[in-house]
ROSE-4610 file (N, C-alpha, C; in Angstrom, 1 decimal, always signed):
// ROSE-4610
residu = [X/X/X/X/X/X/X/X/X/X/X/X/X/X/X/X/X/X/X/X/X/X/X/X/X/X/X/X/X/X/X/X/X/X/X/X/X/X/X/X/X/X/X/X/X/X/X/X/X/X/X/X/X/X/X/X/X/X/X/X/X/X/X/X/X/X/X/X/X/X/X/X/X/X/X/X/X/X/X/X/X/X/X/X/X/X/X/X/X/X/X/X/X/X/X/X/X/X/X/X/X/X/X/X/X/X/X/X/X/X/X/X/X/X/X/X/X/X/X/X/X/X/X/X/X/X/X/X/X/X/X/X/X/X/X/X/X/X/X/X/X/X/X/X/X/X/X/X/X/X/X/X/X/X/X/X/X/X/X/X/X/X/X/X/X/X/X/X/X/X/X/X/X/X/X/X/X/X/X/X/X/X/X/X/X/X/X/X/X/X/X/X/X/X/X/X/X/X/X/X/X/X/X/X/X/X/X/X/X/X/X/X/X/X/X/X/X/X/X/X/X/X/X/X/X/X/X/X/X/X/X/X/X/X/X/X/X/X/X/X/X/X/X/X/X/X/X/X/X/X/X/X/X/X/X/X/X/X/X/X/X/X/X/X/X/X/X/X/X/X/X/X/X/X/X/X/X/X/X/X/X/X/X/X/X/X/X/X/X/X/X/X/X/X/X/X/X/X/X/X/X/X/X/X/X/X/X/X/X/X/X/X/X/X/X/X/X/X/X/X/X/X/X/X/X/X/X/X/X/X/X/X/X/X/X/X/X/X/X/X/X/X/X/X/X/X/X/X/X/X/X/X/X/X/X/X/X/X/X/X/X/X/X/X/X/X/X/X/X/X/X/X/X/X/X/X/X/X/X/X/X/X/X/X]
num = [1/1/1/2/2/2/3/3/3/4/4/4/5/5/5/6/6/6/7/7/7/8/8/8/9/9/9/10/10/10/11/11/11/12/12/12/13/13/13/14/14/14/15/15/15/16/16/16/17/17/17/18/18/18/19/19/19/20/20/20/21/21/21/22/22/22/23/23/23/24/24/24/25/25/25/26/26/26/27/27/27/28/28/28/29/29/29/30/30/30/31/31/31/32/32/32/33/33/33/34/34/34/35/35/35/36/36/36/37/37/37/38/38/38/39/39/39/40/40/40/41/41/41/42/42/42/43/43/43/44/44/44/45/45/45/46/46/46/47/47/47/48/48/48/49/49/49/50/50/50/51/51/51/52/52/52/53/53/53/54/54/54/55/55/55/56/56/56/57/57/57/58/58/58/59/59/59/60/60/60/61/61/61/62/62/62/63/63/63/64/64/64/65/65/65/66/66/66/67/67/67/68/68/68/69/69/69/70/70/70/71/71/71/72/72/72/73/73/73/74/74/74/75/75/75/76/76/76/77/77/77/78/78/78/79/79/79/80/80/80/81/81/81/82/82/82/83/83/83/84/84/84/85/85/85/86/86/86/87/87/87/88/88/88/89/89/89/90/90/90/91/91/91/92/92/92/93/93/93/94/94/94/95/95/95/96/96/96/97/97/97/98/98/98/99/99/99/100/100/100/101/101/101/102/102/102/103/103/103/104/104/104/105/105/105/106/106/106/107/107/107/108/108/108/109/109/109/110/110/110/111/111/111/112/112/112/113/113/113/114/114/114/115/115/115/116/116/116/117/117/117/118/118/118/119/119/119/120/120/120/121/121/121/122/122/122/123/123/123/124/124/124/125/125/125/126/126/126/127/127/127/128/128/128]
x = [-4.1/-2.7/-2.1/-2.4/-2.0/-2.5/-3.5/-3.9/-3.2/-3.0/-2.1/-0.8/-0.4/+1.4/+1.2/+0.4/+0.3/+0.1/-0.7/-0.7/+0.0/+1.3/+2.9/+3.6/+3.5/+4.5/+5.7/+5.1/+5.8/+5.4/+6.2/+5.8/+4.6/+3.8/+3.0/+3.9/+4.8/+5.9/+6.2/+6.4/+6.8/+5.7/+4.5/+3.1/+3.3/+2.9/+3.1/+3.8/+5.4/+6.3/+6.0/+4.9/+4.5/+3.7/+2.7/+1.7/+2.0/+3.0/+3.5/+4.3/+4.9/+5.5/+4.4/+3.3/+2.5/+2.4/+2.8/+2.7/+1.5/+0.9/-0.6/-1.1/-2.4/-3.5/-4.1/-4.4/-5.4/-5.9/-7.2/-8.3/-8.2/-8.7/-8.7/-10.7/-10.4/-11.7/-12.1/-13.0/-13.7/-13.0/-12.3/-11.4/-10.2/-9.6/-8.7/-7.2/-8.1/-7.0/-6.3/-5.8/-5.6/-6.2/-6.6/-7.1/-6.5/-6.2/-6.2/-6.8/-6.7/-7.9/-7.7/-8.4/-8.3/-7.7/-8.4/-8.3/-7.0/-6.4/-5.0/-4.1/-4.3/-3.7/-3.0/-4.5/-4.4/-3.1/-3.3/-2.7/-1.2/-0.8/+0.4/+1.1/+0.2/+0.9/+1.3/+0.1/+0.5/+1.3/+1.8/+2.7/+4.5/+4.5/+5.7/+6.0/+8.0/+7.9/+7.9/+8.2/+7.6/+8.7/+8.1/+9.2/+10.4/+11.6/+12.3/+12.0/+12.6/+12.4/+12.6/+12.1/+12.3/+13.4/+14.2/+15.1/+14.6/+15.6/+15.0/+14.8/+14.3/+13.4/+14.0/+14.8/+15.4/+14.8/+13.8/+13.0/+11.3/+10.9/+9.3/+8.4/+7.1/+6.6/+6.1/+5.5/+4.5/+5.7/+5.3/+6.2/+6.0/+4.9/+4.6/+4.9/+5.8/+6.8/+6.6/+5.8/+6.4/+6.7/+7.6/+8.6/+7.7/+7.2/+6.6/+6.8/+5.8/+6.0/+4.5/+4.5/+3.0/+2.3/+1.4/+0.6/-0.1/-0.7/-1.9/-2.0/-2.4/-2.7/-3.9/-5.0/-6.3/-6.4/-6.2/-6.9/-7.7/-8.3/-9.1/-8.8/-9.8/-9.0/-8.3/-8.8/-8.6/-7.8/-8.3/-7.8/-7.2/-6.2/-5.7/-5.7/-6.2/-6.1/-4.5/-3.9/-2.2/-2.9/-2.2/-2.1/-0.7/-0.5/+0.9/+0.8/+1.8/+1.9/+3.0/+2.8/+4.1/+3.9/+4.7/+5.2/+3.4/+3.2/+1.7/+0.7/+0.9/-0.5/-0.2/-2.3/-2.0/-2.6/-1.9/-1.8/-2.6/-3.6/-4.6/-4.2/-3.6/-3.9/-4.6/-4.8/-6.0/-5.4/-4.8/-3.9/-4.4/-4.3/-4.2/-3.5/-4.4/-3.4/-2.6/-2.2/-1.0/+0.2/-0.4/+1.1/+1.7/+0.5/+1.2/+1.4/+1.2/+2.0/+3.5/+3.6/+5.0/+6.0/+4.7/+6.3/+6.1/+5.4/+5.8/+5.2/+4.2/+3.7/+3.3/+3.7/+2.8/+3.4/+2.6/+3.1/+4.5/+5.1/+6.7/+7.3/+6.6/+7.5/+7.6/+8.8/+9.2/+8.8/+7.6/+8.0/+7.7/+7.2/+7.3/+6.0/+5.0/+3.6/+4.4/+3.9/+4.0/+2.7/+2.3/+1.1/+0.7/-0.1/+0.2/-1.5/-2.2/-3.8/-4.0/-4.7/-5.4/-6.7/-7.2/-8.1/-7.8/-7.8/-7.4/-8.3/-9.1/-10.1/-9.7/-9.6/-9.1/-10.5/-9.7/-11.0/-10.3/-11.3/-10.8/-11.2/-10.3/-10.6/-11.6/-12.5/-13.0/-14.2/-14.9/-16.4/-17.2/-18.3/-19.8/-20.8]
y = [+20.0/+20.0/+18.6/+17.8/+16.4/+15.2/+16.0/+14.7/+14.9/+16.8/+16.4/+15.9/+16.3/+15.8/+14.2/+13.7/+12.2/+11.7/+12.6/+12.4/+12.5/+13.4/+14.2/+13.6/+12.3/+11.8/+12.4/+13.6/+14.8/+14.9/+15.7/+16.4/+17.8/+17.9/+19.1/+20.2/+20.2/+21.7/+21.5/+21.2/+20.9/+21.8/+21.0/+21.4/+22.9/+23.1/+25.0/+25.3/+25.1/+25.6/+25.9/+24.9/+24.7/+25.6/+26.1/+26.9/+28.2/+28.4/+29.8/+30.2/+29.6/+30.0/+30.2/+29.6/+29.8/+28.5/+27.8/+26.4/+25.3/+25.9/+25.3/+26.3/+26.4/+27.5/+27.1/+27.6/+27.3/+28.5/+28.0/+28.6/+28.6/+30.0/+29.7/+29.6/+28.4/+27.9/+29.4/+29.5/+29.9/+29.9/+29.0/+28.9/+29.3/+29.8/+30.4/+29.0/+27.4/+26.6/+26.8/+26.8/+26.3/+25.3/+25.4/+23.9/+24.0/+23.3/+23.1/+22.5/+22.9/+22.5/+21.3/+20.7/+18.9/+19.2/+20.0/+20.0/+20.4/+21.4/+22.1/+21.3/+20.5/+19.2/+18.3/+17.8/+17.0/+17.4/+19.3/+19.4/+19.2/+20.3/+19.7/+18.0/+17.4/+15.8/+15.3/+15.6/+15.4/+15.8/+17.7/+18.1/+17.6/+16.8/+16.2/+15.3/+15.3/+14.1/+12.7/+11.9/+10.5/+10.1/+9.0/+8.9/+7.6/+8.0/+7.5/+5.5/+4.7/+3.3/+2.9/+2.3/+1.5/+0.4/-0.1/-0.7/-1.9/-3.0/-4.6/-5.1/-6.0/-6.6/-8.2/-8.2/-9.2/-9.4/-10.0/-10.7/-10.4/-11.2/-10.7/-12.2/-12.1/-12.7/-13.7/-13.7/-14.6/-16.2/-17.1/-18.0/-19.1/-19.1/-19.6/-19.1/-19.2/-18.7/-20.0/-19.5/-20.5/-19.7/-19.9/-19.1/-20.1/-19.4/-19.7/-18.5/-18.8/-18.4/-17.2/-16.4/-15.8/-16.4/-16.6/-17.3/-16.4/-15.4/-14.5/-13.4/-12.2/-10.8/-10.6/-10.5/-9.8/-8.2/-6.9/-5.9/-5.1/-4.4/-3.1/-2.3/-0.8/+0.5/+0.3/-0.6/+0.3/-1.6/-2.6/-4.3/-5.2/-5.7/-6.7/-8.1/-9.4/-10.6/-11.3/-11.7/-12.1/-13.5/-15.0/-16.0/-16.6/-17.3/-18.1/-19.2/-20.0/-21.5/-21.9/-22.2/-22.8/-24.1/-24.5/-26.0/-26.9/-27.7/-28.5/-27.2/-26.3/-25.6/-24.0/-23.9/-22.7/-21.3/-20.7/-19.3/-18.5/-17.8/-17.2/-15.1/-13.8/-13.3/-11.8/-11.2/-9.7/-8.7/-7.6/-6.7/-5.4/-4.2/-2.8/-2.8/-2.4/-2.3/-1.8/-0.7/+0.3/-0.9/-1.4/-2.2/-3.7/-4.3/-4.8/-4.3/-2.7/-1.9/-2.3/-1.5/-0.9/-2.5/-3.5/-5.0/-5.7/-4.4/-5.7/-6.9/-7.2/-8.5/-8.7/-10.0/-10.1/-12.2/-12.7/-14.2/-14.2/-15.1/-15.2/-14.8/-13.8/-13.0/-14.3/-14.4/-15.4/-14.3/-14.8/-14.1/-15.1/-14.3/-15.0/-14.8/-16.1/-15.5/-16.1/-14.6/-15.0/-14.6/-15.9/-16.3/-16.0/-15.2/-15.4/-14.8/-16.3/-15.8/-16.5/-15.6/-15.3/-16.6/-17.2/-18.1/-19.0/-20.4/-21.5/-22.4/-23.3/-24.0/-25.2/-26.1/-27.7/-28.9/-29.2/-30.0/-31.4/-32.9/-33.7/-34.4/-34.7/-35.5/-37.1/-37.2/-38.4/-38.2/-39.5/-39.4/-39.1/-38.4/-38.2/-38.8]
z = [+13.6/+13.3/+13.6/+14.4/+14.7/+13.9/+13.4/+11.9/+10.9/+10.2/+9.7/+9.4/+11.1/+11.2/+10.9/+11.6/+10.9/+9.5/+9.1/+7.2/+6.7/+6.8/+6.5/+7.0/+8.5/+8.8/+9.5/+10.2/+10.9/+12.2/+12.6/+14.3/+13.7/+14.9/+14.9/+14.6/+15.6/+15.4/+13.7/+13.1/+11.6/+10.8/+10.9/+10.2/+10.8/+11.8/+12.1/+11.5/+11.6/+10.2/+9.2/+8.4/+7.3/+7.2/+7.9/+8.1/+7.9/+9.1/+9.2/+7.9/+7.3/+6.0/+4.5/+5.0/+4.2/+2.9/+3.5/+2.5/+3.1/+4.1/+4.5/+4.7/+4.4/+4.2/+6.2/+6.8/+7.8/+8.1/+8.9/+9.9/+10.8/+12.0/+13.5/+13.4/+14.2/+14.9/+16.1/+16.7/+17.6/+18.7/+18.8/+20.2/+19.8/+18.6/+18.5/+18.2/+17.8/+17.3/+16.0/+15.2/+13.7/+13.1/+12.1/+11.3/+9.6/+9.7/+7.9/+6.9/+6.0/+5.2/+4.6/+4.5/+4.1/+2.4/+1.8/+0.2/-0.1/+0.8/+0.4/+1.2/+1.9/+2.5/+1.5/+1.0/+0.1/-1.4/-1.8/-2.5/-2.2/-1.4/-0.8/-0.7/-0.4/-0.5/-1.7/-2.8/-3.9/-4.4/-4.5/-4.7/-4.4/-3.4/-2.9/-3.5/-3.4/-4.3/-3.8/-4.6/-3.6/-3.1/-2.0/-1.0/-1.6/-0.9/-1.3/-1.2/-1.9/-1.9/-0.5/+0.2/+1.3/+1.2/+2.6/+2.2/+2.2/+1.7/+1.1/+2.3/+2.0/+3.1/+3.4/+5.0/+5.6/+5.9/+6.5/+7.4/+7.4/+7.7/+7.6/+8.4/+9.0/+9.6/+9.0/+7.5/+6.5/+6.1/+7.1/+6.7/+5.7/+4.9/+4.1/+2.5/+2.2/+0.8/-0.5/-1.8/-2.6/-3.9/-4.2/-5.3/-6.2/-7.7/-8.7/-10.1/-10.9/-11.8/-12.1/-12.4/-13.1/-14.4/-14.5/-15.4/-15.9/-15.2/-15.9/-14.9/-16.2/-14.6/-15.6/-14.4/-15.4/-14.3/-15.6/-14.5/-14.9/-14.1/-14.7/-14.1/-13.9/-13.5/-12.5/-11.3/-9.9/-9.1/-9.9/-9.3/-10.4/-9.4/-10.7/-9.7/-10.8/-10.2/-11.3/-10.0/-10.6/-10.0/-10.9/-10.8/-11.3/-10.2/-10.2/-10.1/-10.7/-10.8/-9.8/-8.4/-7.9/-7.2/-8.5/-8.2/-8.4/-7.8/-8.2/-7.8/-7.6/-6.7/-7.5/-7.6/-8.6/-7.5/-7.2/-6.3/-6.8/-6.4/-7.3/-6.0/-6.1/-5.6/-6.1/-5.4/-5.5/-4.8/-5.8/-5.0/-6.2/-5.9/-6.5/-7.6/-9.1/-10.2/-10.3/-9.3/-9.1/-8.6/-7.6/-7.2/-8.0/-8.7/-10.1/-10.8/-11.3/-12.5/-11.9/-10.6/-10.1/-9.9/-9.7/-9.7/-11.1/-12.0/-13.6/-13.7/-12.9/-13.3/-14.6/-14.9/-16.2/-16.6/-17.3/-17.7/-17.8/-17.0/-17.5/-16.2/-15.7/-14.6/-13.1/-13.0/-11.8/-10.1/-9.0/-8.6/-7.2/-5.9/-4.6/-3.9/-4.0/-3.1/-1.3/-0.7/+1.0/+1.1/+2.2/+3.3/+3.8/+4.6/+5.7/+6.5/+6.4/+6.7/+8.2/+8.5/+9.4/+9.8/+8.4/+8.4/+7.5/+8.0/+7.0/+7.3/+5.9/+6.2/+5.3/+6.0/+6.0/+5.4/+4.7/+4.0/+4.1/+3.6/+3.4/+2.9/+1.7/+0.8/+1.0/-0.2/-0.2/-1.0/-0.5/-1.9/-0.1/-1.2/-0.2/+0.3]
C-alpha cells in the first residue's frame, strides 16, 4: 500500500479508499496485508487524467543559461538529439522524444540551454 501511495502521490489512507471502493483490485497476503496488483496499478494511472501544468519556474539552481537558437532535432522512437546555436558555441543536448514533442523543438525555435554538470573537463589549447 505505501508504494503505491507513492506512485499516486497519496497518503496510504487514500489508496485503502481506493481499494475499498473497488477502484484497486488487491490481495491479502498470508499475513492478512493488502497488496495491489502492479498491472491494475499501472491501469488506473493511465486511466487518470494528466496532471495539471506546473507553475513557471522562478528560480532554479543551473546557473549557466545561454539563450540560443535550435539548429537541428534528430529523433527516433524513444530519443531526440536537439542542437542549438548560442552565440559562438554550438550546444549539442539528449533528452526523451516526448519532451521535445511537448516544447516544439524544431530549427527556428528560440530556446534556453541550462547547465548545470556535475563534471567539467578543461582542456588547453596549443600545438602537441
Amino acid at each position: 500500500m505505501g508504494q503505491a501511495a507513492e506512485l499516486l502521490g497519496t497518503s496510504v489512507d487514500s489508496v485503502r479508499r481506493l481499494a475499498d471502493a473497488g477502484r484497486l483490485k488487491t490481495v491479502r497476503s498470508a499475513g492478512g496485508h493488502r497488496h495491489i496488483d502492479a498491472a491494475d496499478l499501472a491501469r488506473y494511472l493511465a486511466a487518470q487524467p494528466p496532471p495539471a501544468e506546473p507553475p513557471p519556474i522562478v528560480g532554479q539552481s543551473a546557473r549557466n543559461r545561454f539563450p540560443g537558437i535550435v539548429t537541428r532535432v534528430l529523433k527516433d522512437t524513444v530519443m531526440a538529439q536537439v542542437e542549438m546555436q548560442a552565440g559562438p558555441f554550438r550546444v549539442v543536448s539528449l533528452m526523451s522524444r516526448e519532451a521535445a514533442d511537448e516544447l516544439g523543438l524544431a530549427p527556428g525555435v528560440r530556446a534556453v540551454a541550462a547547465v548545470k554538470a556535475t563534471n567539467v573537463v578543461v582542456e588547453l589549447p596549443g600545438e602537441r
